[in-house]
TISE-420461 format. One record per residue (C-alpha): x, y, z; residue number from 0; residue in one letter. Coordinates in steps of 0.02 Angstrom, whole numbers, plus 50000, padded with zeros to 5 digits. Each point is the difference from the previous one (the first is absolute). Layout:
{u=X	v=Y	w=Z	num=NUM	residuo=A}
...
//
This chain:
{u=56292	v=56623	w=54632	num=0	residuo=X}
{u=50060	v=49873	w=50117	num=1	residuo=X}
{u=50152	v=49926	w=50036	num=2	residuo=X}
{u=50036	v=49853	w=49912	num=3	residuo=X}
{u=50141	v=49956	w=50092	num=4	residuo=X}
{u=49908	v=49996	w=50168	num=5	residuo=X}
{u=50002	v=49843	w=50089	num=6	residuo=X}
{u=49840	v=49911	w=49962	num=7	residuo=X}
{u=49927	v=49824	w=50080	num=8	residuo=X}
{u=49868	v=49889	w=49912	num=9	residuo=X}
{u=49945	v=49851	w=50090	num=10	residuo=X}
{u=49912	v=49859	w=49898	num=11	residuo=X}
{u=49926	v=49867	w=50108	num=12	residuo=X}
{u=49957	v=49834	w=49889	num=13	residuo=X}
{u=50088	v=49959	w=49832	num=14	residuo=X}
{u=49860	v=49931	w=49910	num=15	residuo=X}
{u=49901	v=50073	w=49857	num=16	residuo=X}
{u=49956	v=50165	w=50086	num=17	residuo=X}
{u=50181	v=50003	w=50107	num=18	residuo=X}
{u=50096	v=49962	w=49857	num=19	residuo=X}
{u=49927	v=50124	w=49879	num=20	residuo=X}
{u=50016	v=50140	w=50111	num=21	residuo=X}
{u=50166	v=49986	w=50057	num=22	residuo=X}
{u=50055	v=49949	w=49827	num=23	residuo=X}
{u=49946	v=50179	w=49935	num=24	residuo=X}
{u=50032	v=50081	w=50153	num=25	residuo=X}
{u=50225	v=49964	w=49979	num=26	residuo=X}
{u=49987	v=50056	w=49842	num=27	residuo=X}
{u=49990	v=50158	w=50077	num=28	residuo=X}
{u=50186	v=49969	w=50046	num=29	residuo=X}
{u=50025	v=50033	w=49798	num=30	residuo=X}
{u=49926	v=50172	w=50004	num=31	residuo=X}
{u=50105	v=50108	w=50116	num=32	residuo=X}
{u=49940	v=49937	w=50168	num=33	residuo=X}
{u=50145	v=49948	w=50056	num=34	residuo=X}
{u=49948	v=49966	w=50210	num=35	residuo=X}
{u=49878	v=49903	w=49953	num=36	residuo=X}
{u=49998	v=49825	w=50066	num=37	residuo=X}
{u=49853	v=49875	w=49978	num=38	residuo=X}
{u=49967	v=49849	w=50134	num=39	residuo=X}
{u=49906	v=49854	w=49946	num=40	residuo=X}
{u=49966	v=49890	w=50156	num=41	residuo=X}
{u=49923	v=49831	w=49956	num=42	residuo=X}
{u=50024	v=49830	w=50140	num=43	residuo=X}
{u=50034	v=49895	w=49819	num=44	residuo=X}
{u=50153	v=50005	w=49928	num=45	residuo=X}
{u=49938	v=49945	w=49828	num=46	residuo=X}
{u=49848	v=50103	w=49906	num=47	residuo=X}
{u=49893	v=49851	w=49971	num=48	residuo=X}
{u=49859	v=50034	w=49827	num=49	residuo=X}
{u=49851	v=49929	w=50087	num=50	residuo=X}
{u=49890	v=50031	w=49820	num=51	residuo=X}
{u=50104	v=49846	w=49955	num=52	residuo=X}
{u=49934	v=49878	w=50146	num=53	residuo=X}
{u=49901	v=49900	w=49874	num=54	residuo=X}
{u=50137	v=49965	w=49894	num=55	residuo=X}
{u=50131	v=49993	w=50125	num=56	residuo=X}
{u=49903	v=49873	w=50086	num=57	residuo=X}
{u=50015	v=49880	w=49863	num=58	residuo=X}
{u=50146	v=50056	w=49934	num=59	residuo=X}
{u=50164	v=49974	w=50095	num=60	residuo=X}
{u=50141	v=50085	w=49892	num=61	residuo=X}
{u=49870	v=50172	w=49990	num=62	residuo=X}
{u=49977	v=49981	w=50181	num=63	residuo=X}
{u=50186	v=50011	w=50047	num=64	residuo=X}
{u=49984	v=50166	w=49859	num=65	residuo=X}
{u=49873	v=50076	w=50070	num=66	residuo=X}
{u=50109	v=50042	w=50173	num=67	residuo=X}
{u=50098	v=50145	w=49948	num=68	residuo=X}
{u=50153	v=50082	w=50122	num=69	residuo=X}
{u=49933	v=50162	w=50090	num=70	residuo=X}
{u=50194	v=50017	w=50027	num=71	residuo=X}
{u=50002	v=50050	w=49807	num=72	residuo=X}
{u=49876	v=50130	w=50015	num=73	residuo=X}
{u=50089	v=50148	w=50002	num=74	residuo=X}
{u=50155	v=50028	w=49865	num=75	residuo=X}
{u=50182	v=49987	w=50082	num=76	residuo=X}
{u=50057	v=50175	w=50046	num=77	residuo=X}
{u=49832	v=50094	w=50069	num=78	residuo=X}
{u=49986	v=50036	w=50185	num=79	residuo=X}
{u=49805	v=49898	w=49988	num=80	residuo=X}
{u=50014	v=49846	w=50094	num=81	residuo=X}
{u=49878	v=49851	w=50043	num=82	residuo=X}
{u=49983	v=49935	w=50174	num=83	residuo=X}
{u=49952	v=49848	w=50008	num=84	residuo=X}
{u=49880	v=50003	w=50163	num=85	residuo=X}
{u=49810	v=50044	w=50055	num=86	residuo=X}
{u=49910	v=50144	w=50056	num=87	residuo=X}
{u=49964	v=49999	w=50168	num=88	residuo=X}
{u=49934	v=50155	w=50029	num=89	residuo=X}
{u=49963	v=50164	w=49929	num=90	residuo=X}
{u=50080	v=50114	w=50161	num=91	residuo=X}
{u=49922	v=50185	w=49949	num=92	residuo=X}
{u=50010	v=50126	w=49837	num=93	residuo=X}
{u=50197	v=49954	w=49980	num=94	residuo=X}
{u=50064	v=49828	w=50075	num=95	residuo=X}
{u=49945	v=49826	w=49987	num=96	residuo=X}
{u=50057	v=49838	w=50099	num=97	residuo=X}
{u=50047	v=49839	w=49900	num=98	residuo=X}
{u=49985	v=49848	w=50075	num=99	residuo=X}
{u=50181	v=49984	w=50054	num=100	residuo=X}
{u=50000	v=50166	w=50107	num=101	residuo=X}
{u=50075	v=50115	w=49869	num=102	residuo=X}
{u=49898	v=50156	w=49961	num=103	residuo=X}
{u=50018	v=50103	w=49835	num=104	residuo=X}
{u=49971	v=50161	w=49957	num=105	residuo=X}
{u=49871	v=50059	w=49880	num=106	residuo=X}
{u=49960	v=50159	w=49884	num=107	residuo=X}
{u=49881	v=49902	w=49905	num=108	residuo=X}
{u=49937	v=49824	w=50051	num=109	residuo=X}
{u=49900	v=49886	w=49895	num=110	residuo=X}
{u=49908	v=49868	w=50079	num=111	residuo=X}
{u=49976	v=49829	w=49860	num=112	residuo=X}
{u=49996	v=49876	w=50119	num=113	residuo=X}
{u=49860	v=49921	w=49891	num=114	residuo=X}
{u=49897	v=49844	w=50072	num=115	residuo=X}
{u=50057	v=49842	w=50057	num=116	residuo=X}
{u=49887	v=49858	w=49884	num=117	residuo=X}
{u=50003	v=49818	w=50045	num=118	residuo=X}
{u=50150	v=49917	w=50003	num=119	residuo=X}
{u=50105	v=49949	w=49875	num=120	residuo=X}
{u=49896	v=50136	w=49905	num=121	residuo=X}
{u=50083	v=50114	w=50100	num=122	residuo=X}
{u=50180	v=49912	w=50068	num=123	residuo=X}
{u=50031	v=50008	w=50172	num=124	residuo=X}
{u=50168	v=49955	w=49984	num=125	residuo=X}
{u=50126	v=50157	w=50011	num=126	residuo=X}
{u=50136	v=49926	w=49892	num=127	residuo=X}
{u=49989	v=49957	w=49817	num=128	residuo=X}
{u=50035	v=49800	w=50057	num=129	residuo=X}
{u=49858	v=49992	w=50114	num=130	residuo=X}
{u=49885	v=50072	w=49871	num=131	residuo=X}
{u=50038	v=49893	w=49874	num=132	residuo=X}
{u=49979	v=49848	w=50130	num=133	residuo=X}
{u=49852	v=50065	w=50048	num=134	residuo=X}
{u=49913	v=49985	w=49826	num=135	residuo=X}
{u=50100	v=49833	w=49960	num=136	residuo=X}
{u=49917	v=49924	w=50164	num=137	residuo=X}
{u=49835	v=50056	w=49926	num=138	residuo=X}
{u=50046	v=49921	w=49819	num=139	residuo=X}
{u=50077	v=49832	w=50062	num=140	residuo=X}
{u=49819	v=49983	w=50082	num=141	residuo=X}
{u=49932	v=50042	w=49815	num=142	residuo=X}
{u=50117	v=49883	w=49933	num=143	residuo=X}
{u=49936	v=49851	w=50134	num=144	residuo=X}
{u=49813	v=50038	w=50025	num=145	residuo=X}
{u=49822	v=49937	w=49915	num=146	residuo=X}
{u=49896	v=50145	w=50002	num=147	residuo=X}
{u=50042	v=50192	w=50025	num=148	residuo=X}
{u=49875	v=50134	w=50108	num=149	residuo=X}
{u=50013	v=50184	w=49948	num=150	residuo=X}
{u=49903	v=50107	w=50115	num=151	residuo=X}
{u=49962	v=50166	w=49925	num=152	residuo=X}
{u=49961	v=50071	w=49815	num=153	residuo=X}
{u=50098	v=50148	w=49963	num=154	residuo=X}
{u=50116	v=50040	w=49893	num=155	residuo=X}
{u=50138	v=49884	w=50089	num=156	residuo=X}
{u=49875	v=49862	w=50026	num=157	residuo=X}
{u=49943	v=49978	w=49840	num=158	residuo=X}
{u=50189	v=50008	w=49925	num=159	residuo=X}
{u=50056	v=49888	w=50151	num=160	residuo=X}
{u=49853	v=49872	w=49947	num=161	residuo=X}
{u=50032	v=50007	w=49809	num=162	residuo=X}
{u=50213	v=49975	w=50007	num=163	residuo=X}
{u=49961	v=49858	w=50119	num=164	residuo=X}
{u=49859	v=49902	w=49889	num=165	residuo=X}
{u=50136	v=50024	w=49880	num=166	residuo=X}
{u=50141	v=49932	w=50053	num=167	residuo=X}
{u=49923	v=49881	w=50102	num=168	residuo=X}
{u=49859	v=49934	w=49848	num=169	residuo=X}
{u=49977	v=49824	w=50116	num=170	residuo=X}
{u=49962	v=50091	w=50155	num=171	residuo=X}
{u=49816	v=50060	w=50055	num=172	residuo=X}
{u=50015	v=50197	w=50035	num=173	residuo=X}
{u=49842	v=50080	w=50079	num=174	residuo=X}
{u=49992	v=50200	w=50013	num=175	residuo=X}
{u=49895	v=50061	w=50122	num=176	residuo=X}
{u=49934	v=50153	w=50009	num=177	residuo=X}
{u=49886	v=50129	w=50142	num=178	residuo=X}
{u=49892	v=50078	w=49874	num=179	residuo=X}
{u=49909	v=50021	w=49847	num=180	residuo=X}
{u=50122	v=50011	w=49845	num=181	residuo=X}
{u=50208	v=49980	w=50000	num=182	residuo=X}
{u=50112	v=50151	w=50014	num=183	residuo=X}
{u=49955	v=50174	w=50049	num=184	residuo=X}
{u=49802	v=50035	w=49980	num=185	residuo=X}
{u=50078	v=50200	w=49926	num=186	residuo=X}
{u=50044	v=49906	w=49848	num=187	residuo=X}
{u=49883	v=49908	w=49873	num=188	residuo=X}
{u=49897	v=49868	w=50016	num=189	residuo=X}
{u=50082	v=49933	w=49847	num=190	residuo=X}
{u=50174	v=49968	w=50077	num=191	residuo=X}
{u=49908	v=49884	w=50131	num=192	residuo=X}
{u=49905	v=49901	w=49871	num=193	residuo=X}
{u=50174	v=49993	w=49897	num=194	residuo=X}
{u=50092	v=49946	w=50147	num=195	residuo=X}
{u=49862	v=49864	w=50041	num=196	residuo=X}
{u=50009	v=49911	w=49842	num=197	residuo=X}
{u=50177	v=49992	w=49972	num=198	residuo=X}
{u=50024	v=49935	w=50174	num=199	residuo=X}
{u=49893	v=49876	w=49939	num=200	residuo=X}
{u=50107	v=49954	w=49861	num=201	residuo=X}
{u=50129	v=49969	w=50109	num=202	residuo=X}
{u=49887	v=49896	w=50123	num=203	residuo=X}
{u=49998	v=50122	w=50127	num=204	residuo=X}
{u=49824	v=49970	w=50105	num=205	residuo=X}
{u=49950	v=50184	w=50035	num=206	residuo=X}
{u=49879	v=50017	w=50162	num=207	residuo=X}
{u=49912	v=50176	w=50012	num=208	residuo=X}
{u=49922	v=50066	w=50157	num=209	residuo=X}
{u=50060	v=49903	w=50137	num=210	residuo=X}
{u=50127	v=50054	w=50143	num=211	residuo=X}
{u=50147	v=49867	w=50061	num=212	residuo=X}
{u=50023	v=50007	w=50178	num=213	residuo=X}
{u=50170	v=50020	w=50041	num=214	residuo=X}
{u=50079	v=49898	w=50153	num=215	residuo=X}
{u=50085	v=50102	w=50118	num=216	residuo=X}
{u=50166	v=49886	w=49991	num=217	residuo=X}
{u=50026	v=50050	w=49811	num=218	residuo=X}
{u=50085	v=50133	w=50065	num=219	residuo=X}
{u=49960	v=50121	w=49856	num=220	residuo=X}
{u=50074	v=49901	w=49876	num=221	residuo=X}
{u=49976	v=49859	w=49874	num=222	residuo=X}
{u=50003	v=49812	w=50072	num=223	residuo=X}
{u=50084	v=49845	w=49923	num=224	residuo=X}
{u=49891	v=49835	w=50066	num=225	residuo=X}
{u=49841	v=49930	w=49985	num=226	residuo=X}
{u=49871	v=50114	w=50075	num=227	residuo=X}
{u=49823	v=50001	w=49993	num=228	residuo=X}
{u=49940	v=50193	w=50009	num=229	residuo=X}
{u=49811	v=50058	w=50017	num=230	residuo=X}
{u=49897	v=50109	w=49914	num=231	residuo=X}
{u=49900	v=50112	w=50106	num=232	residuo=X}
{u=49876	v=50042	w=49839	num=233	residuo=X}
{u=49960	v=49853	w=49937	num=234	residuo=X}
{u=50050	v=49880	w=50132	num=235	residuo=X}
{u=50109	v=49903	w=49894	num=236	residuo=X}
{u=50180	v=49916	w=50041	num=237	residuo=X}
{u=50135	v=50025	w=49885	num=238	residuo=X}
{u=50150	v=49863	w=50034	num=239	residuo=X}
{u=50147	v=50033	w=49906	num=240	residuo=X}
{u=50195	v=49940	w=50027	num=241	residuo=X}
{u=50044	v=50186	w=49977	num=242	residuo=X}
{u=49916	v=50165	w=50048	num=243	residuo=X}
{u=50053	v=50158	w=49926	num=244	residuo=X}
{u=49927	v=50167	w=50080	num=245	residuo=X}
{u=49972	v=50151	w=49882	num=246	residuo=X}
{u=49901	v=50090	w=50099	num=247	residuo=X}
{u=50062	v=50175	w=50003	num=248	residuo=X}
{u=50127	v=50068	w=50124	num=249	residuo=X}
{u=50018	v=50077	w=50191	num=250	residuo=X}
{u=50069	v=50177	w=50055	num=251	residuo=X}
{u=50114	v=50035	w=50138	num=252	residuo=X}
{u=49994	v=50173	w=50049	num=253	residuo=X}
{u=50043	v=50004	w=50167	num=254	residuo=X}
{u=50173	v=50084	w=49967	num=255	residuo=X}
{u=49886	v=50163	w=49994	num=256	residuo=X}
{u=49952	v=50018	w=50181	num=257	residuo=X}
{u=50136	v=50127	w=50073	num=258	residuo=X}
{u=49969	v=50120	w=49851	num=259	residuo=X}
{u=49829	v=49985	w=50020	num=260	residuo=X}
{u=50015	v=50038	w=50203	num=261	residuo=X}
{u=50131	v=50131	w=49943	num=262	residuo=X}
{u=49869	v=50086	w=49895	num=263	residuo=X}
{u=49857	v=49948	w=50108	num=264	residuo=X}
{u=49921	v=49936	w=49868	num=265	residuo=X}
{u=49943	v=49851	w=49920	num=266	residuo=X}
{u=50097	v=49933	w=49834	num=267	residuo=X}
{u=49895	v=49852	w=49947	num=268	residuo=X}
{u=49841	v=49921	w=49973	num=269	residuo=X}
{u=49925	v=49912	w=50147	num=270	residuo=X}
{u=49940	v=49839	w=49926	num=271	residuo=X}
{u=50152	v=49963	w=49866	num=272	residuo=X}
{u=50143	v=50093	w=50057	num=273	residuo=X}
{u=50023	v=50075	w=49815	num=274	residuo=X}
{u=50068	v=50175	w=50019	num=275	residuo=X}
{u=49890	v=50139	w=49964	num=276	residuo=X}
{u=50070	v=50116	w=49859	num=277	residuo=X}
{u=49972	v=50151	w=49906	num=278	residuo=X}
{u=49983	v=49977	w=49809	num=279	residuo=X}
{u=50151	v=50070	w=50004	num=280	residuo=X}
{u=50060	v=49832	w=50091	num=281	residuo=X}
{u=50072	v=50095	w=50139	num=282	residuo=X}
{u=49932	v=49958	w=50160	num=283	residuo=X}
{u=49850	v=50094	w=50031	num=284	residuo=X}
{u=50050	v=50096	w=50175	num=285	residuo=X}
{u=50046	v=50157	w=49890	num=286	residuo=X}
{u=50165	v=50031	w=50153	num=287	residuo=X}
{u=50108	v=49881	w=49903	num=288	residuo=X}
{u=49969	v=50027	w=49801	num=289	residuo=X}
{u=50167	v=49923	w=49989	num=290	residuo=X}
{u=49929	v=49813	w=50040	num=291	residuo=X}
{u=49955	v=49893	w=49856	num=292	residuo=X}
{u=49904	v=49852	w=49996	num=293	residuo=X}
{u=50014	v=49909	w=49826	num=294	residuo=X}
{u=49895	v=49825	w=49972	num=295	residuo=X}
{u=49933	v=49882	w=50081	num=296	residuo=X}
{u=50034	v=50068	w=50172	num=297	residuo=X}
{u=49869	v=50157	w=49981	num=298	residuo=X}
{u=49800	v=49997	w=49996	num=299	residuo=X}
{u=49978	v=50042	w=49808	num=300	residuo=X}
{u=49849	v=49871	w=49942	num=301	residuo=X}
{u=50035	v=49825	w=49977	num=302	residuo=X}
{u=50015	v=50001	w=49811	num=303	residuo=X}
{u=50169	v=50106	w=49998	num=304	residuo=X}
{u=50072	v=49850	w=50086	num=305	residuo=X}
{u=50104	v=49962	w=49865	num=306	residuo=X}
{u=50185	v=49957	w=49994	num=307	residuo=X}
{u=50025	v=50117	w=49837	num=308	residuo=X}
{u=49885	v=50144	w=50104	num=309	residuo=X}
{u=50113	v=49981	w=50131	num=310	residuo=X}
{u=50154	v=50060	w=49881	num=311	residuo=X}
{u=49881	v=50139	w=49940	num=312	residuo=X}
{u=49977	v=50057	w=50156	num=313	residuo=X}
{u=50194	v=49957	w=50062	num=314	residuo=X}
{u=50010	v=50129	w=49841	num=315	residuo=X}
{u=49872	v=50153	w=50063	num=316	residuo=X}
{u=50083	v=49994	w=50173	num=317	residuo=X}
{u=50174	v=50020	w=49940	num=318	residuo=X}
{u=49960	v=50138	w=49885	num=319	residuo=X}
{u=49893	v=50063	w=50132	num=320	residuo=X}
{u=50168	v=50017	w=50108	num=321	residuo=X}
{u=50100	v=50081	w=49860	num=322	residuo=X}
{u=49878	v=50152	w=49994	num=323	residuo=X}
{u=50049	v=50041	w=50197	num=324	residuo=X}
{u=50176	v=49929	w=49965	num=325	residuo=X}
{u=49988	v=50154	w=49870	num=326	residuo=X}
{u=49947	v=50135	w=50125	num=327	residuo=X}
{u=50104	v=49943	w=50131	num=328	residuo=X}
{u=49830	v=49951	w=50123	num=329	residuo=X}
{u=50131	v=49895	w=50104	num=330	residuo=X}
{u=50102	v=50145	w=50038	num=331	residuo=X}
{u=49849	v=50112	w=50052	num=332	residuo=X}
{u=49932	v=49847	w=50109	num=333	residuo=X}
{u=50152	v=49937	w=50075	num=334	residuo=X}
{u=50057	v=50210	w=50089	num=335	residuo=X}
{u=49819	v=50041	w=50005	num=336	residuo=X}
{u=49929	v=50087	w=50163	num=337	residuo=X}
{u=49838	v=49945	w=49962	num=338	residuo=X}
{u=49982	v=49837	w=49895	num=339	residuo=X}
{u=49825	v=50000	w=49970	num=340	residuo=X}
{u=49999	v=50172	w=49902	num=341	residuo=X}
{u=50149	v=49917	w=49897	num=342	residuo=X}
{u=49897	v=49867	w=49962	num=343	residuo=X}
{u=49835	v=50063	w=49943	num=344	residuo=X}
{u=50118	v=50105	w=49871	num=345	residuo=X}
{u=50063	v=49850	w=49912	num=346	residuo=X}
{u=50010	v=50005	w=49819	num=347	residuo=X}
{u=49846	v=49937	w=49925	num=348	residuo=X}
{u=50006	v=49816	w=49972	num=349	residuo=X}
{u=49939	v=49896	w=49845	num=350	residuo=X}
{u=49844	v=49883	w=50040	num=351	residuo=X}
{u=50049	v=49823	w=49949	num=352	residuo=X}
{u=49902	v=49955	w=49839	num=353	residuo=X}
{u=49902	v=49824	w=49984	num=354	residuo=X}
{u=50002	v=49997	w=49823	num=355	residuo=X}
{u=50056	v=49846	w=49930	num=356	residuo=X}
{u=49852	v=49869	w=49969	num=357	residuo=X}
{u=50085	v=49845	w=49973	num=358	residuo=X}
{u=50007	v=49817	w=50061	num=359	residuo=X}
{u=50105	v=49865	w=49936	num=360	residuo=X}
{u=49974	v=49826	w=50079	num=361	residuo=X}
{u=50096	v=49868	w=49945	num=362	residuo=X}
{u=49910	v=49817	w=49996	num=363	residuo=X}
{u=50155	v=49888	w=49954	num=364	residuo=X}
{u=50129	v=50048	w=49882	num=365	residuo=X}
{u=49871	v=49989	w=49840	num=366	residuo=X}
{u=49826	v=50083	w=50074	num=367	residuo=X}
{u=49976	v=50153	w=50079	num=368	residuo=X}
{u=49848	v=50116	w=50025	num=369	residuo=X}
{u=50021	v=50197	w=49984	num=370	residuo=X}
{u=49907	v=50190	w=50014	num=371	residuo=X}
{u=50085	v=50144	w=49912	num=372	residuo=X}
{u=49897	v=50162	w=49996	num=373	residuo=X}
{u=49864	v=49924	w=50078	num=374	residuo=X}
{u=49989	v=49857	w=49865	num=375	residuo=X}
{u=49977	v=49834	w=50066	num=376	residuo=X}
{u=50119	v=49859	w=49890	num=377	residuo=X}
{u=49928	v=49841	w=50088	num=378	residuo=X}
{u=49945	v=49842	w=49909	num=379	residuo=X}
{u=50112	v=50070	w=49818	num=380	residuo=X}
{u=50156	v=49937	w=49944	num=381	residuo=X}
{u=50056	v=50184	w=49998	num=382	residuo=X}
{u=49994	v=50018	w=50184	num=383	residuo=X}
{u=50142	v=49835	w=50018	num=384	residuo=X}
{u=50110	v=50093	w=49865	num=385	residuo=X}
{u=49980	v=50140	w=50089	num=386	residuo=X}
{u=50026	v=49961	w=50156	num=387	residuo=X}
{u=50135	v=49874	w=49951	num=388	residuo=X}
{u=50108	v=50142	w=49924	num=389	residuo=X}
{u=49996	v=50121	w=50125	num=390	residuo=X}
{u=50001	v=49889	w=50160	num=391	residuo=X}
{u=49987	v=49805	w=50000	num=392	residuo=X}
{u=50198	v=49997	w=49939	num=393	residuo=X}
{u=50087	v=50055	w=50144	num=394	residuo=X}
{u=49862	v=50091	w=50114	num=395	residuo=X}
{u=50089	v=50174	w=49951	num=396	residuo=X}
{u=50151	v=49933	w=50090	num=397	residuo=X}
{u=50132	v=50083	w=49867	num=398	residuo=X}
{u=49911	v=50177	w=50045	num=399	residuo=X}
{u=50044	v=49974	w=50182	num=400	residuo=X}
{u=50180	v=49959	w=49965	num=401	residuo=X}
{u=50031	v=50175	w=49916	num=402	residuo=X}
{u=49981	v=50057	w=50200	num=403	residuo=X}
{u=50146	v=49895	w=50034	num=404	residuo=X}
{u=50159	v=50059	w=49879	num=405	residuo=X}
{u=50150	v=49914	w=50100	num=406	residuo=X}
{u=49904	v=49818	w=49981	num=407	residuo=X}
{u=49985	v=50053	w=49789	num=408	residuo=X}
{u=50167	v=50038	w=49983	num=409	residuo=X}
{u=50070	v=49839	w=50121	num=410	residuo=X}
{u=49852	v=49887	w=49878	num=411	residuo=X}
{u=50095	v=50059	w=49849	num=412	residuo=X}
{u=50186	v=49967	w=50077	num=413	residuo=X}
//
């Protein structure tokens, strides 16, 4: 058996959903004998920021200023983990990578959540929890001061974006519009498309299908407060609004992998996307370093597990992934190992990450909401708002975030 006292060095790289679950399970380690083990999580924000809550934080100042929680409260008082508040800048070889500031860290195990960066404020730019929350403010003052409202895309984040908006906002003309044929993932029902079309409606929401906005270059990736007129390429219509809001997926930045990849002489990603290419296993596919994990949105698994709660499941897979060659002491065998690659290919079997869960919760307003659970599509009913209102439109799922952050609990309740 091995030595549980070794020294042992986890590196987590992005504390969202996927970051945050794996390191969270990963420390608790710390509780069960391995006493060298210390856990990194590197992330350039200082605050966690629950981007499933855009919609409401958007028109909702006091959740908005909740929804930033401390990454400095991560890990309990006492452990050796520790967050570093900086970004990757490169991933050196099979044991070191380079954060932005020069320092390099050590690795047994790396995990690589660095997610996608959607369109601002979507996705914050801003690195501090007081730039976030000006960020969306900016965006809500122009809400607050504007006629009519653009949202470019139909997902998931669209559709709630549209629906909180037309409700909040009841005298303002909201138009959602969307690339193709039906709102939200085609992988899920018809039904949830029709549902989400009609109680748009009911909230005055003007739904356009099949068209494509053309995007100016100066938006800079990120929603626009001003009059703008913006052009669809489809149809050939204008759309002028006072605000434009873009929902329209998200961007990877994968660059950080080039010296591993010349290191293994070998490439790490796909050409067109950047996504990382993966096992099912989520560890990078080049089978000479099984101790690389790639959890959410980051990888090349299909479009339809690009899910914040599939993410955490996968956060989940990686970290008990980790545990299994924690458990047969892999990082002892790599690290004084004449040859690596022999190490490697006799890694303990790993668990293939599990797509399992069919659900979809979209929130339209705080009162309507369309659903699928099990493959059954809750559109147009009155079950599909209770639904949806009881697990998700109250707080986005905000209070199961907060369990990740047990020094911010106990200060609340102080």
């Amino acid at each position: 058996m091995a030595d549980k006292t070794r020294e042992i060095s986890v590196v987590v790289i992005g504390g969202s959903y996927a970051g945050a679950a794996a390191a969270k399970q990963l420390a608790v380690l710390s509780k069960k004998g391995y006493s060298g083990l210390k856990v990194t999580l590197v992330d350039q924000s200082t605050h966690y920021f629950h981007a499933i809550g855009f919609p409401k934080a958007l028109v909702d100042a006091e959740y908005a200023e909740s929804a930033f929680l401390p990454f400095a409260d991560f890990f309990p008082n006492g452990t050796k983990h520790e967050f570093v508040n900086q970004k990757l800048s490169r991933v050196l070889d099979e044991h070191h990578v380079e954060l932005d500031n020069g320092q390099e860290l050590y690795y047994d195990y790396l995990v690589l959540a660095t997610g996608g960066q959607a369109p601002g404020p979507i996705n914050v730019v801003g690195r501090t929890k007081d730039e976030g929350v000006a960020e969306i403010q900016q965006l809500r003052e122009g809400l607050d001061n504007a006629d009519s409202v653009l949202v470019v895309g139909g997902g998931a984040v669209g559709v709630e974006v549209a629906g909180f908006v037309a409700e909040k906002y009841p005298g303002k003309r909201v138009t959602l519009v969307h690339s193709r044929a039906r709102l939200l993932p085609e992988h899920f029902r018809p039904g949830l498309s029709n549902g989400a079309i009609d109680k748009l409606g009911r909230l005055g929401v003007k739904v356009v299908l099949n068209d494509k906005v053309e995007i100016p270059s100066d938006f800079g990736y990120a929603s626009n407060v001003g009059h703008r007129v913006l052009h669809g390429t489809t149809s050939g219509n204008d759309y002028a609004s006072d605000v434009q809001i873009l929902a329209v997926g998200f961007r990877l930045h994968t660059e950080y992998v080039e010296p591993l990849e010349q290191v293994l002489g070998h490439s790490l990603r796909e050409p067109t996307s950047g996504a990382l290419r993966v096992r099912p296993t989520l560890q990078l596919e080049n089978s000479a370093v099984p101790h690389i994990y790639v959890p959410g949105d980051v990888n090349n698994l299909p479009g339809s597990t690009k899910f914040g709660f599939k993410a955490e499941m996968q956060g989940n897979t990686a970290a008990g992934n980790i545990k299994k060659m924690i458990a047969s002491g892999f990082d002892k065998a790599f690290k004084s190992a004449d040859n690596a690659q022999a190490v490697a290919e006799a890694a303990p079997k790993a668990s293939a990450w599990s797509d399992y869960v069919d659900l979809m919760l979209v929130p339209i307003g705080p009162d309507l909401g369309v659903a699928q659970v099990l493959k059954i599509a809750l559109g147009s009913s009155g079950l599909a708002n209770l639904f949806v209102r009881q697990l998700k439109s109250k707080d986005f799922m905000l209070g199961m975030r907060k369990g990740y952050f047990p020094k911010s609990k106990k200060a609340k309740r102080e």
